[in-house]
Structures are given as structure tokens and as C-alpha cells.
Backbone bond lengths (Angstrom), bond angles and torsions (degrees), N, CA, C in turn:
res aa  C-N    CA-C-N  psi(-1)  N-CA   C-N-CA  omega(-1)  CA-C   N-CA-C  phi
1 X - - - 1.438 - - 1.521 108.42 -
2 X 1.155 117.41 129.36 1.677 120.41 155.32 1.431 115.48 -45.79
3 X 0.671 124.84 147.19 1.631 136.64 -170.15 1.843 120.29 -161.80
4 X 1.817 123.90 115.85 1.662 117.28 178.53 1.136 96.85 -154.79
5 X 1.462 120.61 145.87 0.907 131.48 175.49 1.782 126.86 -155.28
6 X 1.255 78.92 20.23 2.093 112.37 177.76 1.369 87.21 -125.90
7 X 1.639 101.61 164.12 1.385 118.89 164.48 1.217 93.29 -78.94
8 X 1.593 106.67 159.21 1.603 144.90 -144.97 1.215 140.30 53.95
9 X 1.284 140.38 -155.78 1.369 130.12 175.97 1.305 137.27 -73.11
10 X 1.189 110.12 139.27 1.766 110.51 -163.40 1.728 99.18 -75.05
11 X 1.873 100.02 159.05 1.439 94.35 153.55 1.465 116.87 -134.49
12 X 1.644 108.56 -177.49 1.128 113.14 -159.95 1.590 99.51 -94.57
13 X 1.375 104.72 143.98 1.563 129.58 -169.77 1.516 111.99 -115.66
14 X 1.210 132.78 84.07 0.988 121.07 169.35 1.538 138.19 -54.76
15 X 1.293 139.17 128.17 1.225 135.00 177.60 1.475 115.63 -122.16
16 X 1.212 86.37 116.70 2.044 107.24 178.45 1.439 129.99 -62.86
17 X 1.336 99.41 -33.41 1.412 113.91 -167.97 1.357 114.87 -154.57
18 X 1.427 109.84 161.83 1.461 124.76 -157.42 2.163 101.28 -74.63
19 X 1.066 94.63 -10.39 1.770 114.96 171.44 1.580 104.71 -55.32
20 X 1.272 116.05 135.14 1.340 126.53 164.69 1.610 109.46 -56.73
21 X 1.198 126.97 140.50 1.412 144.72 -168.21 1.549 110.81 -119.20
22 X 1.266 139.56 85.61 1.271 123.62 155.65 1.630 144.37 -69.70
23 X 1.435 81.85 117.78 1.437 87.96 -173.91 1.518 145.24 -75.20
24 X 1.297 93.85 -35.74 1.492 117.54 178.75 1.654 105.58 -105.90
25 X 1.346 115.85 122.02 1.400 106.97 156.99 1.871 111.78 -86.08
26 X 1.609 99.04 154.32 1.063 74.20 148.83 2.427 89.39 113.82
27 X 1.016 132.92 166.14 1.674 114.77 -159.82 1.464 98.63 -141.42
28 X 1.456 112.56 152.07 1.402 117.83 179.38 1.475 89.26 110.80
29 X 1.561 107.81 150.51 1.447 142.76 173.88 1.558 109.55 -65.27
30 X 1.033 120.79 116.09 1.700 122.58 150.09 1.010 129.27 -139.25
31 X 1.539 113.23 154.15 1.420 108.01 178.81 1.508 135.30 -70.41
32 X 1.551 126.39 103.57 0.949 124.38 148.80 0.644 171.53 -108.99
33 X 1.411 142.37 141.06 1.828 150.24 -150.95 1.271 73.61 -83.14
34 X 1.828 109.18 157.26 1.160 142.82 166.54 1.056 121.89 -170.83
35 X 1.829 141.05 120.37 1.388 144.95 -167.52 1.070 117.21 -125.89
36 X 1.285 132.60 139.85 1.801 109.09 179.94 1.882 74.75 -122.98
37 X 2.127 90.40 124.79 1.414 93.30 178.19 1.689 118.74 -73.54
38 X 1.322 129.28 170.92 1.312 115.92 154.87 1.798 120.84 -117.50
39 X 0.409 89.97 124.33 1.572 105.21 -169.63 1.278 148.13 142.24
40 X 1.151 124.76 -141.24 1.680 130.34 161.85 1.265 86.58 -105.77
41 X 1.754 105.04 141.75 1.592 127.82 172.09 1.376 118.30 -126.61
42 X 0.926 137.79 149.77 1.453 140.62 156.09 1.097 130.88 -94.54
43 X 1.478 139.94 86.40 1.163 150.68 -160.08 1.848 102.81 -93.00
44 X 1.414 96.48 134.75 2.173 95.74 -166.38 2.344 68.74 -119.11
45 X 1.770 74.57 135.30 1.967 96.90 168.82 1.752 98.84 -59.37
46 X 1.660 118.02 138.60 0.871 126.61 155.81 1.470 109.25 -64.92
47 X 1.967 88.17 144.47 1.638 101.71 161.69 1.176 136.00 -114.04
48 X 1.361 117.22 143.75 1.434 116.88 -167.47 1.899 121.62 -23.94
49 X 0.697 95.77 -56.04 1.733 105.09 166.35 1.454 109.67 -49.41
50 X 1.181 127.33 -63.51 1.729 140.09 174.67 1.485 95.81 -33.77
51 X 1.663 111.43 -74.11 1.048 127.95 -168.37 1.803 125.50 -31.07
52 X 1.247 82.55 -62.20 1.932 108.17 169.28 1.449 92.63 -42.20
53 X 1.248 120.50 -71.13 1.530 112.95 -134.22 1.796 94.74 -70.11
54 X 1.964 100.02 -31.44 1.704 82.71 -165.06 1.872 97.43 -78.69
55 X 1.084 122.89 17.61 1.472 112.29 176.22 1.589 87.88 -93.99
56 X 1.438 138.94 -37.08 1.052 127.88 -141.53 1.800 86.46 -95.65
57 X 1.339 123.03 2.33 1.545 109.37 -173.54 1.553 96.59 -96.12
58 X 1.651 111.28 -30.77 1.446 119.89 162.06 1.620 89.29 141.93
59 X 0.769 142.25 10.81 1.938 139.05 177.65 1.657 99.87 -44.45
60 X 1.586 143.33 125.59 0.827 138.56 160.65 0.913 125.97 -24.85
61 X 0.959 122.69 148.24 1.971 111.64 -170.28 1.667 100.41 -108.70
62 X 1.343 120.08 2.87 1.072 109.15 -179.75 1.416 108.87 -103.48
63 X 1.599 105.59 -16.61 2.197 88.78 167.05 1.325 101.89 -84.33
64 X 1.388 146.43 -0.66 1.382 134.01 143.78 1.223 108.85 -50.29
65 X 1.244 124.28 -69.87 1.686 128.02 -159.92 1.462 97.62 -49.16
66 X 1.456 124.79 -25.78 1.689 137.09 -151.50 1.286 100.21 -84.99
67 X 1.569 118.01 -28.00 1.889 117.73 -152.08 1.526 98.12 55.07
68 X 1.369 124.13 45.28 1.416 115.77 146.76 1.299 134.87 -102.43
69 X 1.307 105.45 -0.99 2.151 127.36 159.13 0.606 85.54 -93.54
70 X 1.754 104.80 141.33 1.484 133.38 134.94 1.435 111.65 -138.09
71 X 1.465 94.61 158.90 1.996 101.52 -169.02 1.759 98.78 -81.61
72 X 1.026 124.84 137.31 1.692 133.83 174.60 1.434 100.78 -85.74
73 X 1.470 94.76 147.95 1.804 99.74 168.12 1.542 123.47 -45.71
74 X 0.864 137.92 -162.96 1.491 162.82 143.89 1.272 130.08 -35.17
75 X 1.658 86.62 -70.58 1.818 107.29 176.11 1.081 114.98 -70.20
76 X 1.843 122.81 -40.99 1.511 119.31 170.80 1.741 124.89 -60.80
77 X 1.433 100.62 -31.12 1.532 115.63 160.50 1.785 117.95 -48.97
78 X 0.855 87.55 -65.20 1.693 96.57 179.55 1.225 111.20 -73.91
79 X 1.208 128.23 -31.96 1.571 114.49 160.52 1.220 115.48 -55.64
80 X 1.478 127.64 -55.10 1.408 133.20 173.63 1.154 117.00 -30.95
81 X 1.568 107.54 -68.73 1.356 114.45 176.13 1.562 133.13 -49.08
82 X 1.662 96.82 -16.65 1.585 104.21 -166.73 1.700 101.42 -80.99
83 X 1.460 91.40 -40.10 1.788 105.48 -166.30 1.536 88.70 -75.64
84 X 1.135 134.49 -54.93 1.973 132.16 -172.91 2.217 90.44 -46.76
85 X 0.808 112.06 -40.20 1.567 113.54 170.41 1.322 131.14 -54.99
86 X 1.562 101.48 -54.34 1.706 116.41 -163.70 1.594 91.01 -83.66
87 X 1.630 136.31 -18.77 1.793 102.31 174.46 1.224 99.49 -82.71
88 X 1.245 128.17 -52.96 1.907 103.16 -165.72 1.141 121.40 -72.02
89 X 1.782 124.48 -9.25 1.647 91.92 151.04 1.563 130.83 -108.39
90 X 1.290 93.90 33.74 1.705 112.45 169.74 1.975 85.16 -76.15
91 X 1.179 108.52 -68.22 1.013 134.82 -148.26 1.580 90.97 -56.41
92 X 1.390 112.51 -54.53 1.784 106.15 -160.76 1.578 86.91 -67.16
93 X 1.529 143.79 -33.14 1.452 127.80 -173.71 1.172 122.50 -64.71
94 X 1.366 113.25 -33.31 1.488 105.42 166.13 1.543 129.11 -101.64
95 X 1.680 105.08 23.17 1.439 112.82 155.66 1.598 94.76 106.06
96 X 1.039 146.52 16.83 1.744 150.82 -150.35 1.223 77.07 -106.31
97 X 1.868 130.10 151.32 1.273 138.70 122.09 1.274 104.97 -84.08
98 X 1.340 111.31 -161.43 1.654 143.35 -160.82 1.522 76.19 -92.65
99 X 1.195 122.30 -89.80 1.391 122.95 175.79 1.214 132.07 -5.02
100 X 1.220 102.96 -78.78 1.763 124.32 178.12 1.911 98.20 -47.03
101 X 1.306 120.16 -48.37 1.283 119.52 167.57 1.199 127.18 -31.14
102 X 1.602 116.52 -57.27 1.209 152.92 -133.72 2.076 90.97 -101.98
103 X 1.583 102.21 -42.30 1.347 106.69 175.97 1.741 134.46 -45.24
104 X 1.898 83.20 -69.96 1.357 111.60 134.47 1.331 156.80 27.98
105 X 2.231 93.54 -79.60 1.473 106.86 -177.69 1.768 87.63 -97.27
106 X 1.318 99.19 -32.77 1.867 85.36 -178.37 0.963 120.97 -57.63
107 X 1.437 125.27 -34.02 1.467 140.33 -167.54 1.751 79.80 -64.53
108 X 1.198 126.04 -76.57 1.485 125.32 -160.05 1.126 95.86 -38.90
109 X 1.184 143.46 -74.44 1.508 151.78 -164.82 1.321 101.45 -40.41
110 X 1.239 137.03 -64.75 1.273 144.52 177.74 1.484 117.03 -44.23
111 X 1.331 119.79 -65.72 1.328 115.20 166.74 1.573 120.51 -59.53
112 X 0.799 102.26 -15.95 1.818 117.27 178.92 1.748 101.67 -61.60
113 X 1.292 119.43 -46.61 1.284 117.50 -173.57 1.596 108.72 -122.39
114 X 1.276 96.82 39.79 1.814 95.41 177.81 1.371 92.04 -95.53
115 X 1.603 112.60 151.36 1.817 107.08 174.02 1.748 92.98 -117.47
116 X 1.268 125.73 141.21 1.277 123.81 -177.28 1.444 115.82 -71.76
117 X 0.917 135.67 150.37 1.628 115.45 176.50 2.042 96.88 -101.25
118 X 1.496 118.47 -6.57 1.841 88.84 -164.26 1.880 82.22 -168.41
119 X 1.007 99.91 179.67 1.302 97.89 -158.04 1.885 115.48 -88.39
120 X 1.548 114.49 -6.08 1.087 100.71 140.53 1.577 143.92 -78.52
121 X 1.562 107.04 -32.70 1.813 92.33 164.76 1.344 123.32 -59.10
122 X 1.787 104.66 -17.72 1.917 92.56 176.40 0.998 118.49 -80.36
123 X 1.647 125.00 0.80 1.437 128.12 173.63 1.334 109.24 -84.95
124 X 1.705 115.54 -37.42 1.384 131.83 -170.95 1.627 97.31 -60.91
125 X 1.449 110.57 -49.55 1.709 114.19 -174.46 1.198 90.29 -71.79
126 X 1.112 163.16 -83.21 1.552 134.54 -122.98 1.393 110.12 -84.85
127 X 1.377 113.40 -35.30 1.619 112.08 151.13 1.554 128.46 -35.78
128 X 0.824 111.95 -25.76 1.474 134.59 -158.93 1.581 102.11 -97.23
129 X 1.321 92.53 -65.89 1.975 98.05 173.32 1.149 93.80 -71.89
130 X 1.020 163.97 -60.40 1.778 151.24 -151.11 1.372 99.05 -59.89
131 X 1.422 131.64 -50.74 1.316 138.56 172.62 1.674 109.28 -57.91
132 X 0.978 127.16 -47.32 1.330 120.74 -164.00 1.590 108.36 -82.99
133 X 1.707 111.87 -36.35 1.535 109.28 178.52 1.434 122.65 -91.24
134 X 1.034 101.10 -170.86 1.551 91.91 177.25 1.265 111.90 -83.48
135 X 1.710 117.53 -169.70 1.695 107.30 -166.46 1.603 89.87 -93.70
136 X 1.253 109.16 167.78 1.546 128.96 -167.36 1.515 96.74 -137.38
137 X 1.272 113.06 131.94 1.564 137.17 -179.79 1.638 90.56 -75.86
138 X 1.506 114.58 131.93 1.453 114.87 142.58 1.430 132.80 -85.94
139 X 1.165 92.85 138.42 1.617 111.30 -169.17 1.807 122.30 -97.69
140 X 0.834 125.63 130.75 1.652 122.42 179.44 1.317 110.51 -35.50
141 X 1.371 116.65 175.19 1.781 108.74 147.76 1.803 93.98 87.82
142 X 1.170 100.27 170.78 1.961 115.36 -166.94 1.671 86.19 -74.45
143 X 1.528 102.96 146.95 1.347 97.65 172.50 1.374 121.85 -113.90
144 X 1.458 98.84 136.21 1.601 122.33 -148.24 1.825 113.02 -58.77
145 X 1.201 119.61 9.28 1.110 132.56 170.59 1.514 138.98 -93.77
146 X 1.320 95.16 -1.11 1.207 132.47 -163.58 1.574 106.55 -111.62
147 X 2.011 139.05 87.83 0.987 127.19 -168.51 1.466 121.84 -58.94
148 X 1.277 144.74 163.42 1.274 131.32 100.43 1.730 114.34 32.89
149 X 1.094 89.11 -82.03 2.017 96.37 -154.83 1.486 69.37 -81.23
150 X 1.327 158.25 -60.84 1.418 141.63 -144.54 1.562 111.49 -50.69
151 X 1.655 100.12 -55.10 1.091 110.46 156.44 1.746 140.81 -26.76
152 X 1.533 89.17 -73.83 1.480 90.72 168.36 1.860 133.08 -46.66
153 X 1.306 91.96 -8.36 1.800 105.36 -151.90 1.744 98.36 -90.33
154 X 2.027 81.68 -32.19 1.959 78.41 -152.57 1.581 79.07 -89.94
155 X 1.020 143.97 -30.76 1.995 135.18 171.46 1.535 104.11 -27.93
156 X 1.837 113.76 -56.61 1.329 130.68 -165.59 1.792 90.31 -60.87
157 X 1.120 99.27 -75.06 1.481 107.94 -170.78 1.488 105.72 -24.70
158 X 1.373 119.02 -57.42 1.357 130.97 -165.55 1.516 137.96 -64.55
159 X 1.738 79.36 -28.23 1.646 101.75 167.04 1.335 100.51 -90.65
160 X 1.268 138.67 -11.20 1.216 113.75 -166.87 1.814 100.59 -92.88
161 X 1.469 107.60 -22.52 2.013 126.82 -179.81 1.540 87.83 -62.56
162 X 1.515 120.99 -54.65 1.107 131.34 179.01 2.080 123.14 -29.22
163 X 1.559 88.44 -40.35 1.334 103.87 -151.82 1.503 92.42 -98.92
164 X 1.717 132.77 -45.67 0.862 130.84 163.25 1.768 129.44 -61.38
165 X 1.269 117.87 37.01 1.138 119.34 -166.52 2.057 131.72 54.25
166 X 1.315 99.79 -5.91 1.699 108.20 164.52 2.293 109.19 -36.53
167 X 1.296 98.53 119.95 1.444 87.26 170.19 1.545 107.37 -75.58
168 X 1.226 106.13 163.22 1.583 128.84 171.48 1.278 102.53 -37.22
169 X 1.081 122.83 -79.43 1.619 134.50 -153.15 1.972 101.49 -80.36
170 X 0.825 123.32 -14.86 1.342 119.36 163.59 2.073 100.89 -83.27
171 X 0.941 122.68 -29.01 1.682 116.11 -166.70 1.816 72.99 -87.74
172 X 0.950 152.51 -58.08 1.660 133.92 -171.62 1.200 118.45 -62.35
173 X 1.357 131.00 -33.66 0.912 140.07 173.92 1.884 108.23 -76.82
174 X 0.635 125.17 -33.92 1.575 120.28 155.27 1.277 118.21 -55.30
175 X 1.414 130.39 -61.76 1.265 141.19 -171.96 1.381 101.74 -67.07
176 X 1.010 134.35 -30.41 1.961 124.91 -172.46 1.286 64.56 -94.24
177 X 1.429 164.43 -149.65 1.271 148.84 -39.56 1.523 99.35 -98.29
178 X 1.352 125.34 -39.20 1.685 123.20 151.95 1.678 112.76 -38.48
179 X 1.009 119.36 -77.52 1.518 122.24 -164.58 1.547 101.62 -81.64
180 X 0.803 144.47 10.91 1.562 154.01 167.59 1.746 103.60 59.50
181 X 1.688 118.99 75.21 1.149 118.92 -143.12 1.789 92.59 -135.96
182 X 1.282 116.58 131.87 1.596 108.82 179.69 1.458 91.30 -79.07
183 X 1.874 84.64 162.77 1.370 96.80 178.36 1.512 114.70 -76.09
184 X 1.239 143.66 155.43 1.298 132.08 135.57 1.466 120.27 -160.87
């Protein structure tokens, strides 16, 4: 991953393993850039001089000792820098702080591991994620959000609407408006 958090150019950090990596020695909050590139990269060996300064910004000294820094070209620099640019003033144009950003990803996180207890919070959650993610194409076919046991539950349910005189098309029409499901 690219990784800066001093003025000038970031470098590249390699990560081996699915293991947490510390980067920074050293305590207190800062801001950091972080990219995970995609592609082929070109990583140039740090030089002794480089080296110093990113120990002296606080870079672990043990992914130095590792050969897991390396300094990035130019062009990957300035790309970095361009894109670390273009979200916050996307963001300040349509009225976003740093904050409001920051709100946001928690909010995602949060709904991410909420479990509904009844069939209005599962309306409340998918409302919720539909708003927070991006839009999602519907696709033919049973929709994949829908477990197994979910399944089994709303059959029960259905026979039982079934049994109490519920018409057909009112027990479907419930269930797509629960699971947020087109009609067809």
C-alpha cells in the first residue's frame, strides 16, 4: 500500500500477510493517506538519506530493516497526491466536511453489523444500506439476500395467510414490500 503522512512523497509499503502491519511508531492521531495500488508498480530501493528522514517522521524502523519501503516514482506520487486532493473538494462542493465523511463510514460499519430483530428493522436496514451504498442493478433469479432459513420462514408464514383466508396476491404483495422485492 502507498502510505504519507509528512509533507512530500509517499512510499510504498509492502504487506505480506493478512497480519496487521505497524507502521508508525510512536502515539497520537495523524493524518493518513493510504492507497492500496492496483496493478503493476515500480518500487525504486530507498536511500540512505530517504531512509533517515522517513525514520525521523517515525516509519517503523523495522519495515526498513525488512526491505518493505520503497520510494515510488514521480508519476505515481503525483497521482496520489492528485486523487488525496480530488475527494475533499468533491466533498467541500457538495457541502461534506471531513467529519460528515468520517460519520458516514461509521454509519456503514454500524449498519453493517446490526441484526434486525422483526420485520420492520429489516426494512429500516436495507433502506439504510441502499442509501449509504451505491445503487445496485437488479438481477433475475431469487434474490441472494434472502437466506435459506429466510426462506423457509416466509413459505410457513404464507401457508399459514394461506390458511387464514389471506388472498394470494396480497401475501406477495407483503413479502416484496418486506424484503424490498419487485413484483413479478
Amino acid at each position: 500500500m502507498i502510505v504519507r503522512w509528512w509533507k512530500g512523497p509517499p512510499v510504498l509499503v509492502l504487506v505480506t500477510s493478512s497480519e496487521p502491519v505497524r507502521i508508525r511508531r510512536g502515539r497520537g492521531p495523524i493524518d493518513l493517506c493510504c492507497k492500496l495500488p492496483i496493478g503493476a508498480m515500480r518500487g525504486i530501493r530507498l536511500t540512505p538519506e530517504r531512509k533517515r528522514f522517513l525514520l525521523k517522521q517515525g516509519l517503523d524502523p523495522e519495515l526498513i530493516r525488512k526491505r518493505l519501503v520503497w520510494d515510488v516514482s514521480e508519476t505515481l506520487a503525483s497521482q496520489f497526491e492528485k486523487e488525496r486532493e480530488a475527494t475533499p473538494a468533491l466533498a467541500a462542493k457538495i457541502g461534506l466536511t471531513k467529519k460528515d465523511i468520517d460519520k458516514i463510514l461509521q454509519a456503514k460499519k454500524n449498519i453493517a453489523t446490526f441484526q434486525p430483530k422483526n420485520r420492520l428493522e429489516r426494512m429500516a436496514k436495507r433502506a439504510l444500506e441502499d442509501l449509504l451504498s451505491s445503487n445496485r442493478k437488479k438481477v433475475a433469479g431469487r434474490p441472494s439476500r434472502i437466506s435459506v432459513v429466510e426462506r423457509h420462514e416466509l413459505r410457513q408464514r404464507a401457508d399459514e395467510m394461506l390458511a387464514a383466508g389471506t388472498e394470494r396476491e396480497e401475501i406477495v404483495a407483503e413479502f416484496a414490500e418486506e424484503y424490498g422485492l419487485g413484483l413479478s
